[in-house]
N, CA and C atoms of all chains as a GROMACS GRO file, in nm:
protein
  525
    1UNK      N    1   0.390   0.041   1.997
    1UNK     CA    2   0.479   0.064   1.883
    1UNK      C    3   0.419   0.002   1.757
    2UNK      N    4   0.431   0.065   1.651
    2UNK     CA    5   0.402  -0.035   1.553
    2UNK      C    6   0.528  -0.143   1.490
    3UNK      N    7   0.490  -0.224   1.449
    3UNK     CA    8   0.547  -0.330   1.384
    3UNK      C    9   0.560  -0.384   1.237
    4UNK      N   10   0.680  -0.438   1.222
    4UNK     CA   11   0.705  -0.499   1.051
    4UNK      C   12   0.709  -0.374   0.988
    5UNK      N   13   0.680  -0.378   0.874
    5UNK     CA   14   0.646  -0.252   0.768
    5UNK      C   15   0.704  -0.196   0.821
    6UNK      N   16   0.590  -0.120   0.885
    6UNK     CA   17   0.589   0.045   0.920
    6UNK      C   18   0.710   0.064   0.998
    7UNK      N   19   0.768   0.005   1.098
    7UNK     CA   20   0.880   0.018   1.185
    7UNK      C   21   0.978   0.040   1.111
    8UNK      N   22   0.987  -0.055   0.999
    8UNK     CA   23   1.145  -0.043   0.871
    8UNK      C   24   1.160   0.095   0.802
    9UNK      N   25   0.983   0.127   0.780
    9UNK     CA   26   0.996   0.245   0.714
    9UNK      C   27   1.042   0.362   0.758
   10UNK      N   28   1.001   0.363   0.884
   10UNK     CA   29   0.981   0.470   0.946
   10UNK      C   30   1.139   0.535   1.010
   11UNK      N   31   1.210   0.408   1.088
   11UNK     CA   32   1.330   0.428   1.071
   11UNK      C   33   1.445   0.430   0.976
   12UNK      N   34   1.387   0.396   0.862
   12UNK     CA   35   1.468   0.371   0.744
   12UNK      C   36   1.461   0.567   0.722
   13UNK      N   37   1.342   0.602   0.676
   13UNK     CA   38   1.332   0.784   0.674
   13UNK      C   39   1.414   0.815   0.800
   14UNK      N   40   1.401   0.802   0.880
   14UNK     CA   41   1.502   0.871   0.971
   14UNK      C   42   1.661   0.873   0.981
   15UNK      N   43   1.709   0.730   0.928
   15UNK     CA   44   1.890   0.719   0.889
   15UNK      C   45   1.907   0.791   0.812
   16UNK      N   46   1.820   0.760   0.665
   16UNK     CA   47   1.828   0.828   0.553
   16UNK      C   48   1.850   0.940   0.564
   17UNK      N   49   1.729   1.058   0.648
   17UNK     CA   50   1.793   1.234   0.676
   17UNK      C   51   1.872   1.221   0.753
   18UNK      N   52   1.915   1.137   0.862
   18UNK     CA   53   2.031   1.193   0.953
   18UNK      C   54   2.169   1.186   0.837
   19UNK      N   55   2.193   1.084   0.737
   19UNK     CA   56   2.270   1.053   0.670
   19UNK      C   57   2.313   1.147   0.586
   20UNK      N   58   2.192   1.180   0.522
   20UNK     CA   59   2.192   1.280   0.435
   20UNK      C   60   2.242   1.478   0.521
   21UNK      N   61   2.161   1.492   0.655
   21UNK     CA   62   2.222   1.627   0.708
   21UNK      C   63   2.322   1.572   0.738
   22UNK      N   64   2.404   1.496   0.803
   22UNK     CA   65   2.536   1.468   0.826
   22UNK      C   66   2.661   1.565   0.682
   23UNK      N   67   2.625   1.439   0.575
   23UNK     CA   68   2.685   1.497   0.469
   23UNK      C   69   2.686   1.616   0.419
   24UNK      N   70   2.546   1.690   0.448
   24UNK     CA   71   2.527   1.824   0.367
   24UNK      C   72   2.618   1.942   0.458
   25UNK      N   73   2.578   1.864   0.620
   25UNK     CA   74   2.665   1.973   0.675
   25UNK      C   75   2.796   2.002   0.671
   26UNK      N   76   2.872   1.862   0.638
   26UNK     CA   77   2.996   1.835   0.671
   26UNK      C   78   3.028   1.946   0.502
   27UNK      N   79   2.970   1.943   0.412
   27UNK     CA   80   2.981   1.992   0.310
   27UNK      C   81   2.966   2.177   0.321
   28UNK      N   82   2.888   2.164   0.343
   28UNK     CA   83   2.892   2.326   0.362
   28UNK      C   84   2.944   2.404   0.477
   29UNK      N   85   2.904   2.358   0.601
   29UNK     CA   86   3.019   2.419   0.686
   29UNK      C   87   3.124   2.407   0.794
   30UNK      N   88   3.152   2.247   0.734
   30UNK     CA   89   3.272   2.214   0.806
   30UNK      C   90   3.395   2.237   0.709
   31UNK      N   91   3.376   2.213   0.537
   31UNK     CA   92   3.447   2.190   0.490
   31UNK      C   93   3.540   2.324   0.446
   32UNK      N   94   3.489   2.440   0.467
   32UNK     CA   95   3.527   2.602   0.431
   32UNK      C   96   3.690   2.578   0.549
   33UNK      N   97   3.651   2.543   0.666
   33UNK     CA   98   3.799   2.561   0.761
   33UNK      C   99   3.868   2.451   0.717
   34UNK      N  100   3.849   2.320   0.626
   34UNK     CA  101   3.971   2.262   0.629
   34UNK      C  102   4.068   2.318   0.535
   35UNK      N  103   4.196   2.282   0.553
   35UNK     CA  104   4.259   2.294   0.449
   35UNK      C  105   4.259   2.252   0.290
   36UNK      N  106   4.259   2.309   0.175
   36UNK     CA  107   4.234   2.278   0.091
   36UNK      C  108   4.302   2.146   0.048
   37UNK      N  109   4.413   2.098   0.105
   37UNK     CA  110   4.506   1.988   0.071
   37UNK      C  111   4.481   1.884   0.175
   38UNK      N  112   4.417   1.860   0.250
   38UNK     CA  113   4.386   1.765   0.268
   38UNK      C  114   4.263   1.686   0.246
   39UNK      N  115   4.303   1.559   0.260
   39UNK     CA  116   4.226   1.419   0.145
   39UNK      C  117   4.058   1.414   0.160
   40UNK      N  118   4.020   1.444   0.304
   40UNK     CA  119   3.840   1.497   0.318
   40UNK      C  120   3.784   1.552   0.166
   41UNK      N  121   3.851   1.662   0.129
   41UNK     CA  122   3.812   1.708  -0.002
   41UNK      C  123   3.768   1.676  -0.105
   42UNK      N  124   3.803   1.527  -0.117
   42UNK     CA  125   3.786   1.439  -0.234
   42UNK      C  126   3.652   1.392  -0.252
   43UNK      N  127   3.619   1.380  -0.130
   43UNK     CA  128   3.480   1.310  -0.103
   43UNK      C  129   3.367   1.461  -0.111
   44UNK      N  130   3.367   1.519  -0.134
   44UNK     CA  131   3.268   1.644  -0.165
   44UNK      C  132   3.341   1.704  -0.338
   45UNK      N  133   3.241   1.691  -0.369
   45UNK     CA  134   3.225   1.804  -0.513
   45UNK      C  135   3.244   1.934  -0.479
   46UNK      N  136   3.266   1.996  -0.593
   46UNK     CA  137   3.272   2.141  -0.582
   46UNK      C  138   3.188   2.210  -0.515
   47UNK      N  139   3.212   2.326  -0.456
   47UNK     CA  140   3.106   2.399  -0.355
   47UNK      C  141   2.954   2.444  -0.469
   48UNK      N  142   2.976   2.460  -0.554
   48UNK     CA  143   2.868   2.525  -0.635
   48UNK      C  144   2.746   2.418  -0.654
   49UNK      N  145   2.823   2.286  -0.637
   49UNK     CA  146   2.680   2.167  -0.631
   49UNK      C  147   2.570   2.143  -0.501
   50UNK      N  148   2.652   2.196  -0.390
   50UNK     CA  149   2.584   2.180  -0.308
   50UNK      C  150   2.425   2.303  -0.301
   51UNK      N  151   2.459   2.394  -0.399
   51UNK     CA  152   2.357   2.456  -0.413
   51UNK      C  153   2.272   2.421  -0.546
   52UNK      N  154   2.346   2.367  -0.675
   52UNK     CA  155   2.303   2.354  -0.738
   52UNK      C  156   2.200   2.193  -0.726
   53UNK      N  157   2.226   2.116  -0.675
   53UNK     CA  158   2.190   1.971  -0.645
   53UNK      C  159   2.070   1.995  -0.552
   54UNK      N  160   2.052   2.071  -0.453
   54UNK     CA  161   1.902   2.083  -0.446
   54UNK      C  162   1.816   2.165  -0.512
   55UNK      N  163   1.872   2.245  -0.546
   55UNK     CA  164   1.789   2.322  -0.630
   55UNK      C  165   1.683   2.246  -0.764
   56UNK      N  166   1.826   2.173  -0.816
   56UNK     CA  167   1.746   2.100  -0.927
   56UNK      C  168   1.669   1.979  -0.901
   57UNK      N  169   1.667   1.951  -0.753
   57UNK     CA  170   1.606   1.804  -0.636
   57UNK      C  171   1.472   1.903  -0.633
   58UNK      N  172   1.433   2.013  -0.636
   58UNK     CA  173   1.329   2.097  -0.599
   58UNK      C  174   1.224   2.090  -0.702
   59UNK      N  175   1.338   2.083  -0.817
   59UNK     CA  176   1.260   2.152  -0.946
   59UNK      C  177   1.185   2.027  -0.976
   60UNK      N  178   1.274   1.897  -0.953
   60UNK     CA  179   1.200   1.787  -1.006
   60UNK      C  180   1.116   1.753  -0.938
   61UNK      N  181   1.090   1.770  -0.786
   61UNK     CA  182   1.013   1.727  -0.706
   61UNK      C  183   0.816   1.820  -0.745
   62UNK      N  184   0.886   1.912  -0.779
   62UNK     CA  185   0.781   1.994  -0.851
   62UNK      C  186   0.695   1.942  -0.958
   63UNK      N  187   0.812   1.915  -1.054
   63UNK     CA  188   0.735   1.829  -1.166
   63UNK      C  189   0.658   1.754  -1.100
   64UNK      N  190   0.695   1.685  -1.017
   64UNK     CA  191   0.601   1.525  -0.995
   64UNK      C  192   0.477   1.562  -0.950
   65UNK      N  193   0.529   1.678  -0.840
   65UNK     CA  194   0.359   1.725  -0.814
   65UNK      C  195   0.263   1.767  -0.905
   66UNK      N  196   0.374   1.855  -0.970
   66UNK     CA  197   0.281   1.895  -1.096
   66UNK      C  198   0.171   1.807  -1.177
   67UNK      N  199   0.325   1.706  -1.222
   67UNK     CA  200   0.218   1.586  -1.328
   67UNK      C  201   0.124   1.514  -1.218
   68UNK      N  202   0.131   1.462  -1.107
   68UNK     CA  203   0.057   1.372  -1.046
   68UNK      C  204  -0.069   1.468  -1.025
   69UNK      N  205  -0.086   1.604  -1.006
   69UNK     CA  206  -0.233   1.693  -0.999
   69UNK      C  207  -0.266   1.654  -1.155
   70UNK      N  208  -0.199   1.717  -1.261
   70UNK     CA  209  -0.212   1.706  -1.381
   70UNK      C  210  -0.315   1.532  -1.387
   71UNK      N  211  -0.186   1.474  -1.375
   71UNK     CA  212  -0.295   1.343  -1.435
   71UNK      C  213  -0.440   1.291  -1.359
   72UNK      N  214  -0.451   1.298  -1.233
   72UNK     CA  215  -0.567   1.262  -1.161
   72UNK      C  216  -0.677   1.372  -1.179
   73UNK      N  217  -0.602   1.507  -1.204
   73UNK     CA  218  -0.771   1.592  -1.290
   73UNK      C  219  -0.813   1.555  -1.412
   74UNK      N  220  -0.714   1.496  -1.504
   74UNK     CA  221  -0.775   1.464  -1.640
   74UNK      C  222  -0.844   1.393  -1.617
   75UNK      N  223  -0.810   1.249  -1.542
   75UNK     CA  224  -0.865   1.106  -1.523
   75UNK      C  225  -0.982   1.154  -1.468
   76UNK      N  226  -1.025   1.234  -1.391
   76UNK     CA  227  -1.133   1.299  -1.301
   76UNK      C  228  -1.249   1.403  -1.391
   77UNK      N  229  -1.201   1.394  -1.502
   77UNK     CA  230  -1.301   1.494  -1.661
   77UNK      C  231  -1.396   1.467  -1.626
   78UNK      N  232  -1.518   1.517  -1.590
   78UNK     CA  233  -1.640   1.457  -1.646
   78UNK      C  234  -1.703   1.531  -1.775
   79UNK      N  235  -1.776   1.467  -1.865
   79UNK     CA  236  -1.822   1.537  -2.021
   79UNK      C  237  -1.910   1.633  -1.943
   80UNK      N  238  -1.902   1.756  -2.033
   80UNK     CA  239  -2.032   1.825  -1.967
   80UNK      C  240  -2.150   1.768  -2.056
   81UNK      N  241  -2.274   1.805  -1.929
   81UNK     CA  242  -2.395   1.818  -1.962
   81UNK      C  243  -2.454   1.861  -2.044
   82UNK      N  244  -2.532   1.840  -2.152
   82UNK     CA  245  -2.569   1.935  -2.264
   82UNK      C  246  -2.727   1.935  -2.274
   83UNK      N  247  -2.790   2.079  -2.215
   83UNK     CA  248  -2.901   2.078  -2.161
   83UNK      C  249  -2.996   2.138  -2.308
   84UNK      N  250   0.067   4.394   1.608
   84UNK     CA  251   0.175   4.355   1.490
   84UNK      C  252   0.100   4.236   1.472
   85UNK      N  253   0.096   4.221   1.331
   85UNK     CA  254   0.017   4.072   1.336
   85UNK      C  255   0.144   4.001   1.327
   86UNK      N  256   0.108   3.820   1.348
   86UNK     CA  257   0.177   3.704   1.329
   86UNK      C  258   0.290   3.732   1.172
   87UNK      N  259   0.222   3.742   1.080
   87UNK     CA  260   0.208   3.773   0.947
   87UNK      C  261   0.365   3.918   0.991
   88UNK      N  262   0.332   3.987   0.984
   88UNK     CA  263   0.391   4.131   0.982
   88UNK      C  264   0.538   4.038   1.063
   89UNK      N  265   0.498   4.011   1.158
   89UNK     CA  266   0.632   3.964   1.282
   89UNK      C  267   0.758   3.891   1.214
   90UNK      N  268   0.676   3.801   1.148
   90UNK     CA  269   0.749   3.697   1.041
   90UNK      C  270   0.850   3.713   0.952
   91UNK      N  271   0.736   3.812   0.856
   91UNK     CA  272   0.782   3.899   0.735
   91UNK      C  273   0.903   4.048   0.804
   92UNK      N  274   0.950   4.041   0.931
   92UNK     CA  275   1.020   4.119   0.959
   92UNK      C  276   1.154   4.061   0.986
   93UNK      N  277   1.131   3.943   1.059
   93UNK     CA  278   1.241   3.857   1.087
   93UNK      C  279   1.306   3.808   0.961
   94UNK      N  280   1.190   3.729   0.836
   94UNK     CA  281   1.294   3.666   0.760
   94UNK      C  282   1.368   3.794   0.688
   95UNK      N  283   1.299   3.933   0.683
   95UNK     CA  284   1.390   4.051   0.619
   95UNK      C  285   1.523   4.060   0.631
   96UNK      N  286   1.465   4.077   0.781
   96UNK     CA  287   1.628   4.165   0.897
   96UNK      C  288   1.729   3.995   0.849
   97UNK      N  289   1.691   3.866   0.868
   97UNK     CA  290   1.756   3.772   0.817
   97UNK      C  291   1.828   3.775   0.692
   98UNK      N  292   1.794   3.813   0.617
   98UNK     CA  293   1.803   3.805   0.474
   98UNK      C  294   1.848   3.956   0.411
   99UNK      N  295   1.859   4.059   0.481
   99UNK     CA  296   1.949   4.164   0.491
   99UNK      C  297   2.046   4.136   0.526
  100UNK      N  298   2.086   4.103   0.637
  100UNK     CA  299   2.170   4.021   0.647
  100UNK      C  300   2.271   3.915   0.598
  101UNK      N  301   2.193   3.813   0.562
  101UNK     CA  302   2.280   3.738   0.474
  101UNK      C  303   2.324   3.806   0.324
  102UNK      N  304   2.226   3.896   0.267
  102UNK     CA  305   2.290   3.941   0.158
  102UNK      C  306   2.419   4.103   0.230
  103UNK      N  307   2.435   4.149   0.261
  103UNK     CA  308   2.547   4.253   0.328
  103UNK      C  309   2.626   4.140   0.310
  104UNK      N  310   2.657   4.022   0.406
  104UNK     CA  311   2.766   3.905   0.413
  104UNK      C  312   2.836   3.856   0.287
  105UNK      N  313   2.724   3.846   0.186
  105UNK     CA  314   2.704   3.764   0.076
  105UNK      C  315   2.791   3.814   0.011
  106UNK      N  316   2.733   3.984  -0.031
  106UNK     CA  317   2.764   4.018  -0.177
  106UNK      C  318   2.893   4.173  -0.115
  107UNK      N  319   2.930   4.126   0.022
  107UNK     CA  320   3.038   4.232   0.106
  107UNK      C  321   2.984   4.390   0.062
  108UNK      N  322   2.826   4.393   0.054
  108UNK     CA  323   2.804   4.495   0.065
  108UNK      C  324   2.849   4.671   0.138
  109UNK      N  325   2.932   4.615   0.317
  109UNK     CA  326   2.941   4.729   0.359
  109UNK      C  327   3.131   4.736   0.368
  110UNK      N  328   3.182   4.628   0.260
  110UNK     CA  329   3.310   4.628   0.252
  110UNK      C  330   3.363   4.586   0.415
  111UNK      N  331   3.307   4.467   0.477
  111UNK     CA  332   3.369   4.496   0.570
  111UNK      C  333   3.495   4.390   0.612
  112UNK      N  334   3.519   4.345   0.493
  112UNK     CA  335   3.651   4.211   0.442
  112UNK      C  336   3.642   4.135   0.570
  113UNK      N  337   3.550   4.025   0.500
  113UNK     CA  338   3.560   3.925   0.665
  113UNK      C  339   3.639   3.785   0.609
  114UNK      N  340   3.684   3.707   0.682
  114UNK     CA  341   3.788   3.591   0.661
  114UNK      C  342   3.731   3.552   0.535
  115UNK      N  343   3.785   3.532   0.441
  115UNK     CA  344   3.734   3.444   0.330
  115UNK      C  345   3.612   3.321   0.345
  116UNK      N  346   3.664   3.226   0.439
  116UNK     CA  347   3.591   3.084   0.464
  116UNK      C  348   3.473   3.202   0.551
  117UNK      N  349   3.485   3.272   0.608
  117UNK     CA  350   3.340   3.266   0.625
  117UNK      C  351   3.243   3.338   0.496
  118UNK      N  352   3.320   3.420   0.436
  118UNK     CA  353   3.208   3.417   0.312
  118UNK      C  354   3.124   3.315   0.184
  119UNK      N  355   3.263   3.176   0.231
  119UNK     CA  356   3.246   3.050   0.167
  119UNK      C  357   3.089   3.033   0.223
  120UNK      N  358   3.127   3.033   0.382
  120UNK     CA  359   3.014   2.980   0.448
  120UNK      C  360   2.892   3.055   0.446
  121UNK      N  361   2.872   3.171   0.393
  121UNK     CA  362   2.731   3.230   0.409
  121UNK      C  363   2.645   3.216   0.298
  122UNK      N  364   2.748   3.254   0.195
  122UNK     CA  365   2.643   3.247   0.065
  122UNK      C  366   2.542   3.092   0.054
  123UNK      N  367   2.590   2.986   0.084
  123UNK     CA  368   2.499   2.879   0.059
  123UNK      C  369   2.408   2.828   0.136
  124UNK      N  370   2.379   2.978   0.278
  124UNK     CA  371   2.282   2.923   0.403
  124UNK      C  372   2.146   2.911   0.389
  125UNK      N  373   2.088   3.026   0.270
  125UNK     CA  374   1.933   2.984   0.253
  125UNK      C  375   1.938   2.829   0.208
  126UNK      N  376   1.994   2.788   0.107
  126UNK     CA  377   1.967   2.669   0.119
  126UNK      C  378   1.969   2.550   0.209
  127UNK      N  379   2.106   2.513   0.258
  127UNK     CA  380   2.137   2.478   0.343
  127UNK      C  381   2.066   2.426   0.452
  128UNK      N  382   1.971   2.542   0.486
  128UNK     CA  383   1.871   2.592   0.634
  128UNK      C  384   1.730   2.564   0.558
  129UNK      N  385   1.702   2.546   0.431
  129UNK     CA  386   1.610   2.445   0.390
  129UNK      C  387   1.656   2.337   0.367
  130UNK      N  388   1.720   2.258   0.358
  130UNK     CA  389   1.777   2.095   0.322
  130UNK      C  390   1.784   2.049   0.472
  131UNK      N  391   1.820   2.152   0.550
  131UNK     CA  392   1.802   2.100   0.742
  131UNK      C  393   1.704   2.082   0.743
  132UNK      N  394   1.614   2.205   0.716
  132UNK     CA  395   1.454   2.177   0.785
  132UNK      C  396   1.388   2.092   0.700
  133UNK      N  397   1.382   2.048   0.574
  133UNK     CA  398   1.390   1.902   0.490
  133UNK      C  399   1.372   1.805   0.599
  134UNK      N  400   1.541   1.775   0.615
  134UNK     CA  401   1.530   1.642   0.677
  134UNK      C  402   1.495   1.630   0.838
  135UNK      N  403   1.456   1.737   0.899
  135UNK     CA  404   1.435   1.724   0.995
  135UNK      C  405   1.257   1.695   0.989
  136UNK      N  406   1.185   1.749   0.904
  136UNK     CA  407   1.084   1.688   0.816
  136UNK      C  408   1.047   1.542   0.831
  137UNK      N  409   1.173   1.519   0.764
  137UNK     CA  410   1.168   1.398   0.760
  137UNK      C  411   1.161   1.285   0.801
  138UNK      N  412   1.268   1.316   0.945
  138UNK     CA  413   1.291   1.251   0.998
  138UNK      C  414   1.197   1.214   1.132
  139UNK      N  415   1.099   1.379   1.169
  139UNK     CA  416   0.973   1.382   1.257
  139UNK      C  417   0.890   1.278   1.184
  140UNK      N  418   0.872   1.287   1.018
  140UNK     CA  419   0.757   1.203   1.008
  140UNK      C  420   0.782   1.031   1.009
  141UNK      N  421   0.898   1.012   0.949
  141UNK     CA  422   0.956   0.904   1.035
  141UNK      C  423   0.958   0.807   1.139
  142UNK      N  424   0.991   0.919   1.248
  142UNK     CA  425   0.972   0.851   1.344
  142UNK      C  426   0.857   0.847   1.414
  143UNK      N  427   0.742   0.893   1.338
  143UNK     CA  428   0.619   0.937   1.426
  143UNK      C  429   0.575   0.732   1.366
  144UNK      N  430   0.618   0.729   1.192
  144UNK     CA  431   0.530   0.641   1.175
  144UNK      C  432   0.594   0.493   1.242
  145UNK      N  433   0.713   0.522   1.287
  145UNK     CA  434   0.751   0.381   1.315
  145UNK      C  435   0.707   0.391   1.456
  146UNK      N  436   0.637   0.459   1.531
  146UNK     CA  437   0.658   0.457   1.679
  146UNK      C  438   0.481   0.482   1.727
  147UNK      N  439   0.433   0.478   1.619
  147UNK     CA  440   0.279   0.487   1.635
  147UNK      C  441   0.220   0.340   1.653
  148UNK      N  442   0.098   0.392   1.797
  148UNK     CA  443   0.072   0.229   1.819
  148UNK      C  444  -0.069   0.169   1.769
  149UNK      N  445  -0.027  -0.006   1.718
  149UNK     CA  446  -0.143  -0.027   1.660
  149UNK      C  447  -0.200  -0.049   1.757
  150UNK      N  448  -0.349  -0.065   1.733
  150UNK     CA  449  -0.412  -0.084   1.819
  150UNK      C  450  -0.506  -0.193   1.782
  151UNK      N  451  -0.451  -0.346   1.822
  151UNK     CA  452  -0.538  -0.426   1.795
  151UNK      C  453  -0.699  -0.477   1.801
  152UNK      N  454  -0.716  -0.453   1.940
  152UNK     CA  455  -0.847  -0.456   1.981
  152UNK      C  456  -0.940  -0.405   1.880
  153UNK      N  457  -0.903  -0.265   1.867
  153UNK     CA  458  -0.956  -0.181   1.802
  153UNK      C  459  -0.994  -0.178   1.653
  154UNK      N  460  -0.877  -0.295   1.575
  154UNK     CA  461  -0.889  -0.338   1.406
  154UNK      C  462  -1.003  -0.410   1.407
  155UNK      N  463  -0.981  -0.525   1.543
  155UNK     CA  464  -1.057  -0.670   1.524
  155UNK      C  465  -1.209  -0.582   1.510
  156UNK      N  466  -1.214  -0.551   1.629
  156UNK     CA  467  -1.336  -0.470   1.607
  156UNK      C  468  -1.408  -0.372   1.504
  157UNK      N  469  -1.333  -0.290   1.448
  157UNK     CA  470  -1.376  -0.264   1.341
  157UNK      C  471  -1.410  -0.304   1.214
  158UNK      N  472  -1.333  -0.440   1.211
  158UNK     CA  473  -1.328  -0.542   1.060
  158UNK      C  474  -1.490  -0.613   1.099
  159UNK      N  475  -1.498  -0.656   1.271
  159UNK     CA  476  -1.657  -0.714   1.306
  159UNK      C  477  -1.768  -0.622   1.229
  160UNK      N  478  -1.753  -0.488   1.296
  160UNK     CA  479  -1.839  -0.398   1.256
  160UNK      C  480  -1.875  -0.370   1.095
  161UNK      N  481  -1.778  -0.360   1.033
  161UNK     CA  482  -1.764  -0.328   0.853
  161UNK      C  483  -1.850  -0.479   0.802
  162UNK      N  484  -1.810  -0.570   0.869
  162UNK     CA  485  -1.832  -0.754   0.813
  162UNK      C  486  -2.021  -0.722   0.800
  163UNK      N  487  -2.083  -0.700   0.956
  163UNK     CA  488  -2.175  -0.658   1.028
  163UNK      C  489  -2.262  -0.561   0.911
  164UNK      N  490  -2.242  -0.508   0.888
  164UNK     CA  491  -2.287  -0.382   0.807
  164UNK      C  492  -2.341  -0.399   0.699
  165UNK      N  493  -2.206  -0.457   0.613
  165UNK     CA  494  -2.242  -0.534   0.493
  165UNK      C  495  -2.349  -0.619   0.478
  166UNK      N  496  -2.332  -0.712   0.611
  166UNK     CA  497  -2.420  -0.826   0.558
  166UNK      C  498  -2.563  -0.729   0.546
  167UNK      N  499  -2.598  -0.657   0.637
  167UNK     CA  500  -2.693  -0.560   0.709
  167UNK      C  501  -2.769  -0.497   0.558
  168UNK      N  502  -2.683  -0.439   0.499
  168UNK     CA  503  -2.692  -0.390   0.405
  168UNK      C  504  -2.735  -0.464   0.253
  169UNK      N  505  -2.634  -0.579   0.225
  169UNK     CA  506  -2.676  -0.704   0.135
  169UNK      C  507  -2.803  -0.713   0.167
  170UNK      N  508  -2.881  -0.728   0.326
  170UNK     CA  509  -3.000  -0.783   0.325
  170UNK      C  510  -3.114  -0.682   0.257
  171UNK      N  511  -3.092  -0.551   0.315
  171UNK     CA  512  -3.167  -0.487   0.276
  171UNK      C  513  -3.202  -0.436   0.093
  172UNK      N  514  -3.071  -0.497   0.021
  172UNK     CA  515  -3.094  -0.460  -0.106
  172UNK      C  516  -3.019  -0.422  -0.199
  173UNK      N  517  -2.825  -0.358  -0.147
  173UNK     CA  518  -2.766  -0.264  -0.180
  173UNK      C  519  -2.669  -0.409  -0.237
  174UNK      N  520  -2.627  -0.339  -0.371
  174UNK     CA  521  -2.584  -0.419  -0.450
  174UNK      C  522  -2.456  -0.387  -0.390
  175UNK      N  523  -2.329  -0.450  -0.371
  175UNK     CA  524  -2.184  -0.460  -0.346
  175UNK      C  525  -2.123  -0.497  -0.449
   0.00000   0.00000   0.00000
């Protein structure tokens, strides 16, 4: 097994998504059969976020890739040669 | 049929599918809550396979074994090398 660190991390990513599909599911398709009046409801946003909230989790995750290629090719320039 | 072709048939017939459901294309009035429930499944069925992602790489890294023997020894070897190398000339 590994140890320290890596062990925290590693199960820490794993609560984290179980935590996270827990909620998303309970959100999208448990929450359609409850009744609209009862108190569960409160704890989820409107149905339209659950699509809109990753979507825009996508877009930014993009950026980062984006800028992080972006900046390590600039840093990576070499002048050209001038023969 | 290639791999490719097989794929590109399934996510179709899938995704024909979910849009008929979606947008009650063949009028076929199904319970309300389940039309709640269809429209938001492409996503959904990526935010699963997300964290299930996630959670494989996860647990791969907390459950991967070190292998001591194997550091000590390699830190000998790298130590070894260097000096090997210092002697012969190579600036560090």
């Amino acid at each position: 097994m590994a140890t320290g660190a890596d062990q925290a991390v590693g199960f820490g990513l794993v609560g984290f998504s179980l935590l996270l599909f827990t909620y998303y599911t309970i959100w999208v398709i448990v929450l359609p059969f409850v009744d609209s009046d009862h108190v569960i409801h409160s704890y989820f946003l409107p149905r339209e976020y659950s699509v809109i909230l990753p979507g825009v989790a996508a877009l930014i995750l993009l950026l980062f890739v984006g800028t992080f290629i972006g900046v390590v090719t600039w840093k990576n320039r070499k002048p050209k040669k001038s023969d | 049929m290639t791999k490719l072709l097989e794929w590109l048939l399934g996510v179709s017939l899938i995704g024909m599918a979910w849009g008929l459901v979606t947008f009650d294309l063949l009028d076929l009035q199904l319970p309300p809550q389940y039309r709640e429930l269809a429209w938001p499944m492409p996503v959904y069925l990526l935010v699963a396979f997300g964290c299930y992602s996630l959670a494989t790489v996860g647990y791969r890294v907390a459950t991967f074994n070190d292998c001591e023997d194997a550091a000590k020894e390699l830190q000998a070897q790298i130590k070894a090398a260097k000096a090997d190398l210092k002697k012969k000339g190579l600036k560090m």
